[in-house]
C-alpha positions as a Markdown table, in Angstrom:
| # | Residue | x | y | z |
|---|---|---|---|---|
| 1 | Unk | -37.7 | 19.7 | -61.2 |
| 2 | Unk | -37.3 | 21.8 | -64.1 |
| 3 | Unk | -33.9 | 24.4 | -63.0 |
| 4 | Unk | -32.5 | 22.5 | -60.3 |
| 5 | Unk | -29.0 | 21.4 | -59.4 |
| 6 | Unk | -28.7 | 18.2 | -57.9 |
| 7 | Unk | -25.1 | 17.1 | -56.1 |
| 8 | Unk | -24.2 | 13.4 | -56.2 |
| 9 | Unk | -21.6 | 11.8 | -53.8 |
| 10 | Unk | -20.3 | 8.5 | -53.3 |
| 11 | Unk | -17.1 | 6.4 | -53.3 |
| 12 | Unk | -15.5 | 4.5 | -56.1 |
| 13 | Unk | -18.0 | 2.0 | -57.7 |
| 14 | Unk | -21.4 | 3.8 | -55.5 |
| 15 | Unk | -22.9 | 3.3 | -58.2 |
| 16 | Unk | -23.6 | 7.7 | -58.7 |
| 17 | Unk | -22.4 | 8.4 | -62.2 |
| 18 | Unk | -25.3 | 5.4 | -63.1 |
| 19 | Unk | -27.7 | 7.5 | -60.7 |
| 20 | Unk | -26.8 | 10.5 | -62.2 |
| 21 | Unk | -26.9 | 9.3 | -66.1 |
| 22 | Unk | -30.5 | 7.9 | -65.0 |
| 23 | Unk | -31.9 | 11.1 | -63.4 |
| 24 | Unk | -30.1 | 12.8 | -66.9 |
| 25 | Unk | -32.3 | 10.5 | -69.0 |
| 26 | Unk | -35.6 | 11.0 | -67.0 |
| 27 | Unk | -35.6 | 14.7 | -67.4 |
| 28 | Unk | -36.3 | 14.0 | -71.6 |
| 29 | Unk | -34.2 | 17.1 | -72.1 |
| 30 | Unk | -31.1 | 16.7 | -74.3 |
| 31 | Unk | -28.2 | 15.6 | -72.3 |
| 32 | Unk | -24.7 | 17.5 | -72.5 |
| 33 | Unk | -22.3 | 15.0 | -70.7 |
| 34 | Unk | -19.1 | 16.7 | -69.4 |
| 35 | Unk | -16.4 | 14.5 | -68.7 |
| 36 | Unk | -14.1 | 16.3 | -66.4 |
| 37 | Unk | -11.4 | 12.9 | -66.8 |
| 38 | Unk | -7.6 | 13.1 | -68.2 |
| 39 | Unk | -6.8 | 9.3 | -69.5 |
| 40 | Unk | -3.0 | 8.7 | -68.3 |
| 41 | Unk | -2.5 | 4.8 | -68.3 |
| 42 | Unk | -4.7 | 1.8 | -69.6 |
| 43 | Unk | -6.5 | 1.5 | -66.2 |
| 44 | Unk | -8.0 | 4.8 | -66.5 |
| 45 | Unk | -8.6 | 4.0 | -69.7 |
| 46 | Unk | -10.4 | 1.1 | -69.1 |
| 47 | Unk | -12.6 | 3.1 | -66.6 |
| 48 | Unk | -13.5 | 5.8 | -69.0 |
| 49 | Unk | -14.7 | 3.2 | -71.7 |
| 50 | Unk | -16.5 | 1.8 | -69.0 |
| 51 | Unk | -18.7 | 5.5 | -68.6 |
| 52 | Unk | -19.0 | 5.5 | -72.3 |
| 53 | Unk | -20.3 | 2.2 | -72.9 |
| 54 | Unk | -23.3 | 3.3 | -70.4 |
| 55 | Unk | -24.3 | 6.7 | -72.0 |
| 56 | Unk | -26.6 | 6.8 | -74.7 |
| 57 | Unk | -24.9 | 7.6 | -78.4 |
| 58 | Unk | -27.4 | 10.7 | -78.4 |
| 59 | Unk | -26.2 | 12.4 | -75.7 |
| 60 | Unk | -23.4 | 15.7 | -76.4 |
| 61 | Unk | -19.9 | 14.7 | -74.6 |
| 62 | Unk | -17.7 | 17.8 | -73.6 |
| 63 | Unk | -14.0 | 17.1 | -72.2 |
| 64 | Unk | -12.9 | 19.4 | -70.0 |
| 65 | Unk | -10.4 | 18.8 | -67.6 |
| 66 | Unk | -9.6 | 22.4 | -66.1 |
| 67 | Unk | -12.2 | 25.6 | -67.6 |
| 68 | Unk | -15.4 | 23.5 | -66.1 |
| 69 | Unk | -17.2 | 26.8 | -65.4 |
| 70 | Unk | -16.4 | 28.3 | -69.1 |
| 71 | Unk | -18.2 | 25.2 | -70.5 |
| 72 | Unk | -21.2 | 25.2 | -68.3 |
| 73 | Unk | -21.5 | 28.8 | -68.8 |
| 74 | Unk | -21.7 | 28.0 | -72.5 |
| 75 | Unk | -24.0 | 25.1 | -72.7 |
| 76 | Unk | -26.4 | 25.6 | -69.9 |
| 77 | Unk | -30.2 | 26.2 | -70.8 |
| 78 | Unk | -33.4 | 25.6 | -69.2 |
| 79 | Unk | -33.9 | 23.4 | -72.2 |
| 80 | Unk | -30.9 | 21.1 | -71.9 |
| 81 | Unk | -29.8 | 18.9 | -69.1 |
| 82 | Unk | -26.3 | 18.9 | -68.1 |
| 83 | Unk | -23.9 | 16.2 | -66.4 |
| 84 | Unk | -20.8 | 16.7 | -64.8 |
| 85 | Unk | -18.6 | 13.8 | -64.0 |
| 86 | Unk | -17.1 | 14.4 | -61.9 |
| 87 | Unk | -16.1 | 16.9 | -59.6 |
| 88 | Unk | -13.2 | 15.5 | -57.6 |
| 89 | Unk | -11.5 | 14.6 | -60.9 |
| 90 | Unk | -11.5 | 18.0 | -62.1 |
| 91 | Unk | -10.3 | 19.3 | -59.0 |
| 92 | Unk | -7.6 | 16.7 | -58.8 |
| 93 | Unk | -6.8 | 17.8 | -62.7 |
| 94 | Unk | -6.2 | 21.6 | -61.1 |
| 95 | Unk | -4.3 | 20.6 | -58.1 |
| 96 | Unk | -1.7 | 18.6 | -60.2 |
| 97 | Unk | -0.7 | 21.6 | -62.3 |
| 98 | Unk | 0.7 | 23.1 | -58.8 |
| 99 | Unk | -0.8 | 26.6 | -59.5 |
| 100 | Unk | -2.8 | 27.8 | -56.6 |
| 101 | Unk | -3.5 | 31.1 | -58.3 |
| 102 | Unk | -5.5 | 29.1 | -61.3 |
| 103 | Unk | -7.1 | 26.8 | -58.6 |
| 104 | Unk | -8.4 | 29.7 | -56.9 |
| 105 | Unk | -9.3 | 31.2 | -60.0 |
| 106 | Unk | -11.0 | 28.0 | -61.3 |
| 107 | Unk | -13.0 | 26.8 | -58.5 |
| 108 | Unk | -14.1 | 30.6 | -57.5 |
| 109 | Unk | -15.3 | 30.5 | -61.3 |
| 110 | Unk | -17.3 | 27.4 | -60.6 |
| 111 | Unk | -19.0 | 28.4 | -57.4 |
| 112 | Unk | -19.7 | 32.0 | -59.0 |
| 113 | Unk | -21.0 | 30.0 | -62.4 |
| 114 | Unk | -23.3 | 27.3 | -60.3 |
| 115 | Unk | -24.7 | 30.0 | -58.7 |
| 116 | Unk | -26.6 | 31.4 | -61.7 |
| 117 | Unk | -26.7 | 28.5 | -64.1 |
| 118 | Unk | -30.8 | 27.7 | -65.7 |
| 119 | Unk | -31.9 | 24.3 | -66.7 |
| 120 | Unk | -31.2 | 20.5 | -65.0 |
| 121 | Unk | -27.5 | 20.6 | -63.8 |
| 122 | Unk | -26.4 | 17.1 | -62.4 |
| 123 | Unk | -22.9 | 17.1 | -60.6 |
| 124 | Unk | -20.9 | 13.9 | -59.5 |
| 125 | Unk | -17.6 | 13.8 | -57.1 |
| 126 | Unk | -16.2 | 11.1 | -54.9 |
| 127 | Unk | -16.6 | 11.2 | -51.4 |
| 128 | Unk | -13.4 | 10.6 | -50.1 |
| 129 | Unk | -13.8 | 11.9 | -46.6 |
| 130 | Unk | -15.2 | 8.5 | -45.1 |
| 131 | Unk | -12.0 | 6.9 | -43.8 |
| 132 | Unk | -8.6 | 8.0 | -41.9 |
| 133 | Unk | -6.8 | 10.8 | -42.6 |
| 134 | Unk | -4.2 | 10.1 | -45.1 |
| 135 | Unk | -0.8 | 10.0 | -44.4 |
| 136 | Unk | 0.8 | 12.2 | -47.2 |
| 137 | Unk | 0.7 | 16.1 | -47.6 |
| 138 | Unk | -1.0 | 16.7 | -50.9 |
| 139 | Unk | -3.4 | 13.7 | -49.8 |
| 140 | Unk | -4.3 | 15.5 | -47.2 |
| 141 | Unk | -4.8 | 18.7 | -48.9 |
| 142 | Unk | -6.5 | 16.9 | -51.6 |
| 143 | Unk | -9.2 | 15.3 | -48.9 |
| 144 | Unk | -9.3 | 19.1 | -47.3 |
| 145 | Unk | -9.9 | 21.4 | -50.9 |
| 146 | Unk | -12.5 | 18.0 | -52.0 |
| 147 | Unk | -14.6 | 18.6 | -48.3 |
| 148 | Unk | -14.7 | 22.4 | -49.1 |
| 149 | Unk | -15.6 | 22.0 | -52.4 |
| 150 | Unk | -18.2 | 19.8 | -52.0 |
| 151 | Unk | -19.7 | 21.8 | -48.9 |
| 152 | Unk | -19.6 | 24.9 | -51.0 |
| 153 | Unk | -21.7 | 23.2 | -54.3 |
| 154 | Unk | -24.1 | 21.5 | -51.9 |
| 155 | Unk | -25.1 | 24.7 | -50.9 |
| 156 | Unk | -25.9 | 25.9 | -54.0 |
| 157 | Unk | -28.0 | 22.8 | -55.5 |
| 158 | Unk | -31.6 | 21.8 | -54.7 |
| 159 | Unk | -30.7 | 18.0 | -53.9 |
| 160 | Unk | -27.8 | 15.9 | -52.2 |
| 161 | Unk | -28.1 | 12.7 | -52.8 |
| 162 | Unk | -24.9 | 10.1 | -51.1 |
| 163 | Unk | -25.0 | 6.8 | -53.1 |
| 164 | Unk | -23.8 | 3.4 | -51.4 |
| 165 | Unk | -23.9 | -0.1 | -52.2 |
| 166 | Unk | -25.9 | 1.8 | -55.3 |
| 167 | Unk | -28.6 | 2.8 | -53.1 |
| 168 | Unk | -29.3 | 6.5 | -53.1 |
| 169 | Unk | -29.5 | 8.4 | -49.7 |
| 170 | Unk | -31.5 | 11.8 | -50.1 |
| 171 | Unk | -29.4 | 14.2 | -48.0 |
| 172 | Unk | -30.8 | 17.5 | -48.8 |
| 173 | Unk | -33.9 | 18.2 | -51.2 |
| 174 | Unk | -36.9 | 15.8 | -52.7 |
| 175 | Unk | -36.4 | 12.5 | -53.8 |
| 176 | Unk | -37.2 | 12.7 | -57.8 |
């Protein structure tokens, strides 16, 4: 699985971003980590040092929190592997700054830049279409643009793979 694009869902603590960092670390290509996560308060915080204690000191980290497709467009190669964590984070990054010209922009740019990327590209978002509809409006459209989005990259990867309870579900492609 040389150039493929592999899409990892799951809820909070699925155990996906430890999937995806060990499918990253069984390719033996270098690994560009991009980490798509703003730190606002000491939870978060905590979370991110959390990711960072599990990835190896080797690997490249990238912070990107809005121009995701500029980055992969930069670093993506058939001889690196790249990590994207995580989608739904970067999409919630976009929706906060309240303009829907740049999130149209931004996630057109991602879906456009996907679509032609080389190398191992490993993707992570939360599923967070599992439960009730949620009662707020920008919940809502947060749950509606996070379906689209994730219907839209799992047609362009090889494998979708749902993690729960840190078991991994194959849902479209070959297990690796």
């Amino acid at each position: 699985m040389k150039d493929t694009k592999t899409l990892i869902l799951g809820g909070v603590r699925s155990g996906k971003s430890r999937l995806a960092e060990r499918l990253a670390h069984e390719t033996e290509l270098p690994v560009i980590y991009v980490a798509t996560a703003t730190i606002e308060d000491e939870e978060m915080r905590q979370r991110v040092a959390l990711h960072q204690a599990h990835r190896p000191d080797h690997w490249q980290v990238i912070e990107e929190p809005i121009q995701l497709a500029a980055v992969l467009q930069q670093y993506a190669a058939p001889s690196h592997c790249l990590l994207i964590d995580c989608l739904t984070l970067w999409l919630t990054n976009l929706l906060v700054q309240n303009d829907p010209e740049q999130f149209n922009q931004q996630r057109q740019a991602l879906l456009d830049t996907l679509s032609n990327l080389a190398g191992r590209i490993i993707l992570v978002s939360n599923e967070t279409n599992l439960g009730v509809t949620p009662l707020g409006e920008l919940s809502r459209y947060y749950c509606d643009e996070a379906g689209k989005l994730h219907q839209d990259v799992a047609q362009l990867c090889n494998q979708v793979i749902m993690t729960i309870a840190g078991l991994p579900l194959i849902l479209k492609g070959e297990r690796s």
